[in-house]
C-alpha positions as CSV (number, residue, x, y, z in Angstrom):
1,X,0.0,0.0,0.0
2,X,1.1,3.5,-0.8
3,X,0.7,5.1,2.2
4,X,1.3,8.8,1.0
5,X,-1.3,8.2,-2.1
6,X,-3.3,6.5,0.5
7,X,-3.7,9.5,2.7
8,X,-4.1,11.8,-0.2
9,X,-6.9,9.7,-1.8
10,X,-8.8,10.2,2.0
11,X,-8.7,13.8,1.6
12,X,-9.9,13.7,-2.1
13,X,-12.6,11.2,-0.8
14,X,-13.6,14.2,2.0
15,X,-13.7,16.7,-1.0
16,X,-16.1,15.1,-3.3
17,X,-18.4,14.2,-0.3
18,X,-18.8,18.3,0.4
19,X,-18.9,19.2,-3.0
20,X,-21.3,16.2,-3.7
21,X,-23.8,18.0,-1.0
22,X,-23.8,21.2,-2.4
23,X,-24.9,19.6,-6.1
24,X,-27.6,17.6,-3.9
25,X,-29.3,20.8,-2.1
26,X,-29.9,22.3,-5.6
27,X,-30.8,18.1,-7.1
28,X,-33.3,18.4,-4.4
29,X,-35.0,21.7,-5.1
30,X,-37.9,22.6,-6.6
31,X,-36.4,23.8,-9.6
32,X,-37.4,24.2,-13.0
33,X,-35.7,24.0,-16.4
34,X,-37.8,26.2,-19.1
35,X,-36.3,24.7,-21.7
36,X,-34.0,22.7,-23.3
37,X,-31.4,24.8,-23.6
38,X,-31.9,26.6,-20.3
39,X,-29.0,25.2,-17.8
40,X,-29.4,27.2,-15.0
41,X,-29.9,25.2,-12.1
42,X,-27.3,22.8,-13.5
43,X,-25.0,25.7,-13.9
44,X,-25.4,26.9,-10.7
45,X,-25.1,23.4,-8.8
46,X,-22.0,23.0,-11.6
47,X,-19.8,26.5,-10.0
48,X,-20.6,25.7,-6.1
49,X,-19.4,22.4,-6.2
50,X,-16.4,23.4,-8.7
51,X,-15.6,26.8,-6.5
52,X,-15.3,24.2,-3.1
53,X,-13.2,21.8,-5.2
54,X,-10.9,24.7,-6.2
55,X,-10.6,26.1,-2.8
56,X,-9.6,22.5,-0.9
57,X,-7.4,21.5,-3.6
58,X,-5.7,24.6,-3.1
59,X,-4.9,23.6,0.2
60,X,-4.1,19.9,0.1
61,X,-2.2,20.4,-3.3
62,X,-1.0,24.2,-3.1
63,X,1.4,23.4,-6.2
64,X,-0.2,21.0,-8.4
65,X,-2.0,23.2,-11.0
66,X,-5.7,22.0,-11.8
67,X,-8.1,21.8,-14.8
68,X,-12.0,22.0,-14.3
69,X,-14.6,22.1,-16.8
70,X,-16.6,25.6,-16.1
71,X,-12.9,27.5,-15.5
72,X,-12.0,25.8,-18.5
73,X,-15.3,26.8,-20.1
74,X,-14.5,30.3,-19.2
75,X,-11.0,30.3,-21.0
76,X,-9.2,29.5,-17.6
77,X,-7.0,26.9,-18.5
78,X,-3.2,26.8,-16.3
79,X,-0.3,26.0,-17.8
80,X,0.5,22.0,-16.3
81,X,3.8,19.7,-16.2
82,X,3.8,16.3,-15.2
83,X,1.3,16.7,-12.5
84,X,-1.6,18.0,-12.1
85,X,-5.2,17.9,-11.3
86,X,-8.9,17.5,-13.7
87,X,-12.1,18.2,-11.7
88,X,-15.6,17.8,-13.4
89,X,-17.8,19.1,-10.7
90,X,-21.1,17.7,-12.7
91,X,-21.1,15.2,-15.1
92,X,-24.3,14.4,-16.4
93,X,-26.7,17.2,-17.1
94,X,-29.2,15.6,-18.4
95,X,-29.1,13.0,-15.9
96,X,-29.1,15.8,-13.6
97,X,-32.3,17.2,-15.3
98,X,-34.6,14.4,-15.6
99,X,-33.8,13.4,-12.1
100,X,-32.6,9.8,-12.8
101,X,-29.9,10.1,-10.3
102,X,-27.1,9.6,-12.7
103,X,-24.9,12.2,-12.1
104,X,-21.2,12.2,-10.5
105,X,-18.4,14.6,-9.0
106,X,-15.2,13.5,-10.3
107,X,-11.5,14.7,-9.3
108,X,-9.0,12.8,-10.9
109,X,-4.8,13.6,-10.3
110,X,-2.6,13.4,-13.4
111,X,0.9,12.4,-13.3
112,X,3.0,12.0,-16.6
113,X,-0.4,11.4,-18.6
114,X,-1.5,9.0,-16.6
115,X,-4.5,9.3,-13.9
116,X,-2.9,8.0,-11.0
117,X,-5.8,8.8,-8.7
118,X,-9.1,9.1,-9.0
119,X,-13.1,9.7,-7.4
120,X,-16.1,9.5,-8.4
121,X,-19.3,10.0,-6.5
122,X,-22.6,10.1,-7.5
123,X,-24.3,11.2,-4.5
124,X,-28.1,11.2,-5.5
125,X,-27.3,7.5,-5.3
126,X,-24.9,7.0,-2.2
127,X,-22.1,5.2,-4.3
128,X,-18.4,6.7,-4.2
129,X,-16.0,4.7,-6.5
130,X,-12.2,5.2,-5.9
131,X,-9.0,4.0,-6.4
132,X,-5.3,4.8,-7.1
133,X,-2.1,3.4,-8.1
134,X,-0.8,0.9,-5.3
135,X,-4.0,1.4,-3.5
136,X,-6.6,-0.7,-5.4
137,X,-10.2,0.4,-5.8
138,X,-13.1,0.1,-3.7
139,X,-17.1,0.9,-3.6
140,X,-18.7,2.5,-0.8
141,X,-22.1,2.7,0.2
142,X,-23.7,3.2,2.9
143,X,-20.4,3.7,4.8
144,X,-19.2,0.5,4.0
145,X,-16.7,-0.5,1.6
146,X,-15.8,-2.7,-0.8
147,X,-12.9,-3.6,-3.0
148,X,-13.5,-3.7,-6.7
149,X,-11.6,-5.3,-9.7
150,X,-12.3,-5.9,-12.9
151,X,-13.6,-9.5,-13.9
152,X,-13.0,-12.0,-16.7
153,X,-15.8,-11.8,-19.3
154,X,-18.2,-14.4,-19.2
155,X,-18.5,-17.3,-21.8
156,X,-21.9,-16.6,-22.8
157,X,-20.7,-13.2,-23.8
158,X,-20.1,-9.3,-22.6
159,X,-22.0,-7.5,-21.1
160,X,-21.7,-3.9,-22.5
161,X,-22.4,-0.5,-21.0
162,X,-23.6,2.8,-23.7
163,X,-24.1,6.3,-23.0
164,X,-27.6,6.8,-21.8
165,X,-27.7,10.5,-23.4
166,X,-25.1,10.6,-26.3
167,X,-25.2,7.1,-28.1
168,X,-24.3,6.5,-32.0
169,X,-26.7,3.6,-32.5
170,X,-24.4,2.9,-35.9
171,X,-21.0,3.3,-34.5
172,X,-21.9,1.0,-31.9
173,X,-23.2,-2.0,-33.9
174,X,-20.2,-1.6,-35.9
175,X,-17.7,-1.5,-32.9
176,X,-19.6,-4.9,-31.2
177,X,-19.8,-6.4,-34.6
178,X,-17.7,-9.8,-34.5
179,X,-18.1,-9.7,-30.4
180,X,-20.3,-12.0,-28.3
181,X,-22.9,-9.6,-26.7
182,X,-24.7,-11.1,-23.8
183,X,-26.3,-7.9,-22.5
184,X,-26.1,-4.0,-23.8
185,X,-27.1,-1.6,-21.4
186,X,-27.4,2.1,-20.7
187,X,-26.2,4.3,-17.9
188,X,-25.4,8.2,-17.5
189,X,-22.0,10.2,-16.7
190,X,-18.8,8.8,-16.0
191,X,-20.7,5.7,-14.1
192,X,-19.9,3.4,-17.1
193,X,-16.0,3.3,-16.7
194,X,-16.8,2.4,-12.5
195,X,-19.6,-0.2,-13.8
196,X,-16.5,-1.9,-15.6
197,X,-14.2,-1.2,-12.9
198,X,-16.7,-3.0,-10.5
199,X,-17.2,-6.1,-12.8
200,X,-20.9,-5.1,-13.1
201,X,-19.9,-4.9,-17.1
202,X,-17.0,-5.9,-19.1
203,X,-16.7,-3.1,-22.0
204,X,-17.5,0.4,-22.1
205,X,-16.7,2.0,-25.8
206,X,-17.3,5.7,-26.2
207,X,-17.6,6.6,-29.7
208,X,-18.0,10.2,-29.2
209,X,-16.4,13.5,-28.0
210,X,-15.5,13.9,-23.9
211,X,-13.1,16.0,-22.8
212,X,-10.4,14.9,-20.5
213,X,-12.2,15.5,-17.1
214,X,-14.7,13.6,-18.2
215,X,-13.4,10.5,-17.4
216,X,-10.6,10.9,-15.8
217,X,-11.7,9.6,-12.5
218,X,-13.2,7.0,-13.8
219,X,-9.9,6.1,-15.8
220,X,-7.8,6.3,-12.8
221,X,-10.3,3.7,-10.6
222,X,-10.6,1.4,-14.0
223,X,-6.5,1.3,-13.7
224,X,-6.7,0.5,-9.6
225,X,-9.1,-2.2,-10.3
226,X,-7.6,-3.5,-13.3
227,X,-8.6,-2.5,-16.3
228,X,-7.8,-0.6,-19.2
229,X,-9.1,2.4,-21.3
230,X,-7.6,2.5,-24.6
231,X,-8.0,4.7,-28.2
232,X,-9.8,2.7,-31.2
233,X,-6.0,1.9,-32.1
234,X,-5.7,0.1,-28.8
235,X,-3.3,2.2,-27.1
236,X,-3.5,3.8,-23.6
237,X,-5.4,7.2,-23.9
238,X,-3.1,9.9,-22.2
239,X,-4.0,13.2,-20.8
240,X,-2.7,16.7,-21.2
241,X,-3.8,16.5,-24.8
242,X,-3.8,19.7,-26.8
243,X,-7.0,21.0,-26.7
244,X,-8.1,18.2,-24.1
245,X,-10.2,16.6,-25.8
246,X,-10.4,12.9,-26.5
247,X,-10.4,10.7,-29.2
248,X,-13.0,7.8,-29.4
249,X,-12.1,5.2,-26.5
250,X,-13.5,1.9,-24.9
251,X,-13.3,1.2,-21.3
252,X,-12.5,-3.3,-20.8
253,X,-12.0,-5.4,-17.6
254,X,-9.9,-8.6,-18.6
């Protein structure tokens, strides 16, 4: 066990938790979205959480520089070596706005393109996936906890995870095509990746655009647990792209 990434995956852990309340209090209001471009309660849940992410980060990592989506969206972007931090305070708008619950907080930590640490909490349903190199990768729920890992596929096929919000019917039948399917299901936000990482599916393939905090978490606890995330040309997708965006991926167990 590391002990130093141990201790620094605790106060990541305590991080999400806060910054998973504040995206609850406004989950839980009684607010309304007038249309389907109108964002505003997501936006606002989106900035609290990202604003108390900043702030703590700043103080358990005071030199590691760190990337978030709505600083980012704003043209904030720092320079960043071989270490550094990606934060997406809300992943899953749309999940966020039809109230299905599938929605995460996800801080991930970056060193030399590789997410070495990573959590990912999706508090309207009380699981917290995390994991980090030398520590493995665990579930928790209901305050208790469980290690993870990836499992071996099963011989009467995969099981397969899709976006819930952004799936390419086509791209997909032609990515599976040739593969045993036992089961294809949907699921919102960076959930898939920890649904593979858990052994609750075997392959997640994203054949669309995310951006690098997107998944990042998720990448780091798929590694702990033993899995891989790889581009279409089966190599290991890195991060501190130009432009950080990411080419077309899929998320395996074993």
């Amino acid at each position: 066990m590391n002990e130093a990434m141990s201790a620094l995956l605790e106060q990541v852990i305590d991080i999400t938790r806060v910054a998973g309340e504040q995206v609850l209090q406004i989950y839980h209001s009684d607010f309304e979205v007038r249309g389907k471009d109108d964002a505003s309660p997501v936006t606002e849940a989106d900035e609290r959480a990202e604003a108390l992410i900043l702030r703590a980060l700043a103080q358990c990592a005071p030199v590691d520089p760190v990337i978030s989506e709505e600083a980012a969206a704003a043209g904030h972007v720092p320079e960043v070596g071989q270490r550094f931090w990606l934060v997406d305070p809300l992943d899953g708008t749309r999940e966020f706005i039809s109230r299905n619950g599938e929605f995460t907080v996800n801080i991930a930590l970056i060193e030399a393109g590789e997410p070495v640490l990573g959590v990912v909490l999706a508090p309207a349903l009380g699981r917290l996936f995390a994991g980090a190199r030398g520590c493995g990768a665990f579930v928790e729920e209901a305050g208790i906890r469980k290690p993870i890992e990836c499992r071996e596929p099963s011989s009467e096929g995969l099981e397969v995870v899709a976006s819930r919000s952004h799936g390419d019917a086509q791209a997909l039948d032609a990515f599976l095509a040739g593969r045993k399917v036992r089961s294809l299901k949907s699921a919102g936000s960076s959930l898939k990746i920890c649904l593979v990482a858990a052994g609750e599916a075997d392959l997640y393939p994203r054949l669309g655009r995310t951006m690098e905090w997107d998944i990042a978490a998720g990448h780091a606890v798929l590694l702990a647990a033993g899995g891989q995330l790889l581009t279409l040309q089966h190599e290991p997708l890195r991060y501190g792209k130009p432009g950080l965006d990411n080419p077309h991926f899929y998320a395996r167990g074993r």
